[in-house]
C-alpha positions in Angstrom: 12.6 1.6 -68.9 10.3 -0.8 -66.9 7.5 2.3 -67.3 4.6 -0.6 -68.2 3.7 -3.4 -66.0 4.2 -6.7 -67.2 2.0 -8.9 -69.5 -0.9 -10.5 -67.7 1.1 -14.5 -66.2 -0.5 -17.3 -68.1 -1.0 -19.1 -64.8 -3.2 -16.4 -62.4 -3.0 -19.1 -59.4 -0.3 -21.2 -58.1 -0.5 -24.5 -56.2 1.7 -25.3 -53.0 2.0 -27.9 -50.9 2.7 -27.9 -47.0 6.1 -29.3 -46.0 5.7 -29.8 -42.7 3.4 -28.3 -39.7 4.3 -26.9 -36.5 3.5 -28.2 -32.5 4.3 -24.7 -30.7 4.1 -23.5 -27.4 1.5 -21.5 -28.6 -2.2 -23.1 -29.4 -3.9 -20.1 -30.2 -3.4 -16.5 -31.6 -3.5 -14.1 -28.9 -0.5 -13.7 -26.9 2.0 -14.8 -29.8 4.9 -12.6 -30.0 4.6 -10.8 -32.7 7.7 -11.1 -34.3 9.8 -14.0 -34.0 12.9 -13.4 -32.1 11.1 -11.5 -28.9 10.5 -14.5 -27.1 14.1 -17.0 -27.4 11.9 -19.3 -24.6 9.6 -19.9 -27.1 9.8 -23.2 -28.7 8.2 -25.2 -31.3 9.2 -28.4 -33.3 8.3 -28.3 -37.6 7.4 -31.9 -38.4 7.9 -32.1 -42.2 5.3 -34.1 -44.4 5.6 -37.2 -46.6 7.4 -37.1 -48.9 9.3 -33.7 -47.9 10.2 -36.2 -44.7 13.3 -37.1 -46.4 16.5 -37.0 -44.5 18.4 -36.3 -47.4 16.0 -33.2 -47.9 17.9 -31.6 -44.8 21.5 -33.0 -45.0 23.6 -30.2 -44.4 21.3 -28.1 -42.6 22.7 -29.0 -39.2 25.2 -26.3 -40.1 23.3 -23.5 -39.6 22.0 -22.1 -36.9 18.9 -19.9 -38.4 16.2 -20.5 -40.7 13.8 -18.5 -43.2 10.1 -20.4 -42.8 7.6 -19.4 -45.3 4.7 -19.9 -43.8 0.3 -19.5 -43.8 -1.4 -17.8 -41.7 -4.2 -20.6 -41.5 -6.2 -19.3 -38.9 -6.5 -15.8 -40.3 -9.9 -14.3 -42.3 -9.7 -15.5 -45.8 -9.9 -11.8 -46.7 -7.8 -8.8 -47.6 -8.1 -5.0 -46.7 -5.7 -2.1 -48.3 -5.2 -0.4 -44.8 -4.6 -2.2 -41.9 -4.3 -0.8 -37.7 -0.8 -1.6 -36.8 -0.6 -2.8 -32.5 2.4 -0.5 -32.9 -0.1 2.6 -33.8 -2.0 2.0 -30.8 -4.7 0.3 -33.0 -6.1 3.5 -34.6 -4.0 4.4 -37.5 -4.0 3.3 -40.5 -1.0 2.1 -42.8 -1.5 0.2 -46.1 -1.0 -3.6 -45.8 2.3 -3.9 -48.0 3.6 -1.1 -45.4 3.4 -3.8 -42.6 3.4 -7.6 -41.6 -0.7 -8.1 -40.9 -2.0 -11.6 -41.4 -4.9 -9.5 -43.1 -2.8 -10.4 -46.7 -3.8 -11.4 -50.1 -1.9 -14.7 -50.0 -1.9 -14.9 -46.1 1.7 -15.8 -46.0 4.4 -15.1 -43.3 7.8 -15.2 -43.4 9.6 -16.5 -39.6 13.4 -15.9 -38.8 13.8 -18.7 -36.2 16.6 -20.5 -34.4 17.7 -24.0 -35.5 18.5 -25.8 -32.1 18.9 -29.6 -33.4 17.2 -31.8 -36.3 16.3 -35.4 -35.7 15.5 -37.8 -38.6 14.8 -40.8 -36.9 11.1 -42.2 -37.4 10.7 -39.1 -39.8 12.2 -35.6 -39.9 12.0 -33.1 -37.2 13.6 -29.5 -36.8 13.5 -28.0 -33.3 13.2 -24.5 -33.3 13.2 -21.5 -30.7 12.6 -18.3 -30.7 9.4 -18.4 -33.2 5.9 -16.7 -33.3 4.0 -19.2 -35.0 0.9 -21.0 -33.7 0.4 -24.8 -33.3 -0.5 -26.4 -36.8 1.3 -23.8 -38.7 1.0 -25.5 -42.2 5.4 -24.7 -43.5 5.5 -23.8 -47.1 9.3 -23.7 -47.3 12.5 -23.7 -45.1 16.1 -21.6 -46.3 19.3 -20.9 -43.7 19.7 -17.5 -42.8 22.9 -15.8 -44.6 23.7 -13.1 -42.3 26.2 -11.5 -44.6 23.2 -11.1 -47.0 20.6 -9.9 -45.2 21.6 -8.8 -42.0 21.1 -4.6 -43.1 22.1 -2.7 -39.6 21.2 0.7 -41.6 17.9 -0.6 -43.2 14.9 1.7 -42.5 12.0 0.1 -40.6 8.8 2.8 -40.9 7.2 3.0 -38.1 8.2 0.2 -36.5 12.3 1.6 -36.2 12.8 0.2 -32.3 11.8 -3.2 -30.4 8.5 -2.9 -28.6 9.2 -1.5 -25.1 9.2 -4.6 -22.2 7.0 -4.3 -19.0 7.4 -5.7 -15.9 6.2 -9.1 -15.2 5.1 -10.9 -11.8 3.5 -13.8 -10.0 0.9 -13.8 -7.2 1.7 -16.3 -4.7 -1.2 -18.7 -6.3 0.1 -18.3 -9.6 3.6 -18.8 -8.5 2.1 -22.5 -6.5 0.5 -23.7 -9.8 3.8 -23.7 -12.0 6.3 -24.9 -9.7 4.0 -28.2 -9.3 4.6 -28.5 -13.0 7.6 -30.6 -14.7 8.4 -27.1 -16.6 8.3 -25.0 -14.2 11.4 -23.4 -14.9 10.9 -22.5 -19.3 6.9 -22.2 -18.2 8.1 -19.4 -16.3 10.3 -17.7 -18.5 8.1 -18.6 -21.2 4.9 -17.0 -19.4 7.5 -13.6 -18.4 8.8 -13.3 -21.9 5.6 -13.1 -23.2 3.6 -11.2 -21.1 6.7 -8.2 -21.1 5.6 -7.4 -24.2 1.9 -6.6 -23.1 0.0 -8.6 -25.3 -3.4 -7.1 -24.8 -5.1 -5.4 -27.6 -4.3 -1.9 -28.5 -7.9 -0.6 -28.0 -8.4 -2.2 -24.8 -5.0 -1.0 -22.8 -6.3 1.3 -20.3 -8.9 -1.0 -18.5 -6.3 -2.2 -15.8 -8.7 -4.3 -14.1 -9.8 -6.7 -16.8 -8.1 -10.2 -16.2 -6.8 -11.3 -19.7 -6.5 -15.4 -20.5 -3.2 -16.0 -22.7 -2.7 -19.7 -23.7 0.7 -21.1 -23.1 1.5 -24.9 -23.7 -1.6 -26.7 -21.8 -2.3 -24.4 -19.4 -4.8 -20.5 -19.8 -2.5 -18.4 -18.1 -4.8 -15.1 -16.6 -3.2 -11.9 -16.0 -4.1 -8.3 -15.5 -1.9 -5.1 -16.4 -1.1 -2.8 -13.1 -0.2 1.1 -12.9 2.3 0.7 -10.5 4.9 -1.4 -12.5 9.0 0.3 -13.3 7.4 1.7 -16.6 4.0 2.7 -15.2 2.5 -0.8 -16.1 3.5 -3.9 -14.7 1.8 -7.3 -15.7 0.9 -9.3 -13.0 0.1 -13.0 -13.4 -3.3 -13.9 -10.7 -3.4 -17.5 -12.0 -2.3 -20.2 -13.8 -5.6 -23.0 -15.0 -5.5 -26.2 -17.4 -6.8 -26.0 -20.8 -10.4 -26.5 -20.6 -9.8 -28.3 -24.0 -7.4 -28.4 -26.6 -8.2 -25.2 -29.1 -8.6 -26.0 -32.5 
């Protein structure tokens, strides 16, 4: 049974449509967690499109507290490979695409668990989320609520990917520590910046050079940081300093 593949679709392509777009914390790639749910101080806010910008399109959705976004990786190569180099691998192994959750896909399309805080609908329809790893102008394909009873699978194997990344130690030169608290946000910019950095977002193949000062951007602002082998773990991240946006990354 089921020993042939299917007959060829009569349709090779589809067509879809945004529903809405993200604003996130996050303007560009590097630095984004990268799976949703490592960073809760990360927040973003999905503005849904005409004519998916229909309140009546989310009645009932206040009721849950998760979502499902399907999602594009828009600022990822229009290209596929078979094997891909897992962060998780160090950056030198190779594991076949379909074995992990690279933007390097056919369709380019991700799939976000993310927290629903609140949903406004006046002047249009907008769904605050937390907890995401998606960058600004994320182009939303679709939105579902999380069923936890469905597909919440303590026992489910994960490859080679079984544990949560390992969390370094984060801190603030003085400097560093003068430039946020001027800020507005000072208190989620920092948690933001701490959250991000413990997971050591520098690239696999580059961890080693400690003294290389690193630029992630947060919100409006390049924050530069350097790793240091003297940290709890062995590495510690240490934030020099905190600069505006030259300009706003496209």
């Amino acid at each position: 049974m089921f020993e042939h593949p299917p007959s060829p679709a009569p349709q090779a392509a589809f067509d879809l449509t945004a529903i809405g777009r993200i604003a996130s914390d996050y303007p560009d790639k590097f630095g984004i967690p990268r799976q949703p749910g490592l960073v809760p101080a990360g927040r973003a806010v999905l503005h849904l499109l005409p004519p998916y910008d229909d309140p009546l399109a989310v009645r009932g959705l206040d009721q849950v507290s998760h979502l499902w976004l399907t999602f594009v990786f828009h600022r990822s190569p229009q290209r596929w490979t078979a094997l891909v180099r897992p962060p998780r691998l160090g950056g030198n192994a190779k594991v076949g695409v379909f074995a992990t959750r690279s933007t390097h896909r056919p369709n380019r399309l991700g799939l976000s668990l993310v927290t629903l805080e609140r949903i406004e609908i006046d002047n249009g329809v907008r769904l605050y989320l937390q907890g995401h790893d998606l960058v600004d102008g994320t182009p939303v394909l679709d939105i579902k609520p999380y069923l936890p009873w469905a597909e919440s699978l303590p026992e489910a194997r994960a490859g080679f990917a079984p544990d949560a990344p390992p969390r370094r130690e984060v801190r603030f030169t003085a400097q560093a520590m003068i430039a946020i608290d001027e800020r507005d946000d000072a208190g989620s910019l920092r948690e933001l910046i701490r959250q991000v950095l413990a997971q050591d977002p520098r690239p696999a193949y580059r961890r080693g050079a400690e003294s290389r000062i690193y630029g992630v951007p947060l919100r409006d602002v390049d924050v530069r940081f350097r790793a240091c082998d003297d940290g709890a773990d062995g590495i510690a991240m240490e934030v020099v300093e905190i600069v505006p946006l030259a300009k706003p990354l496209d």
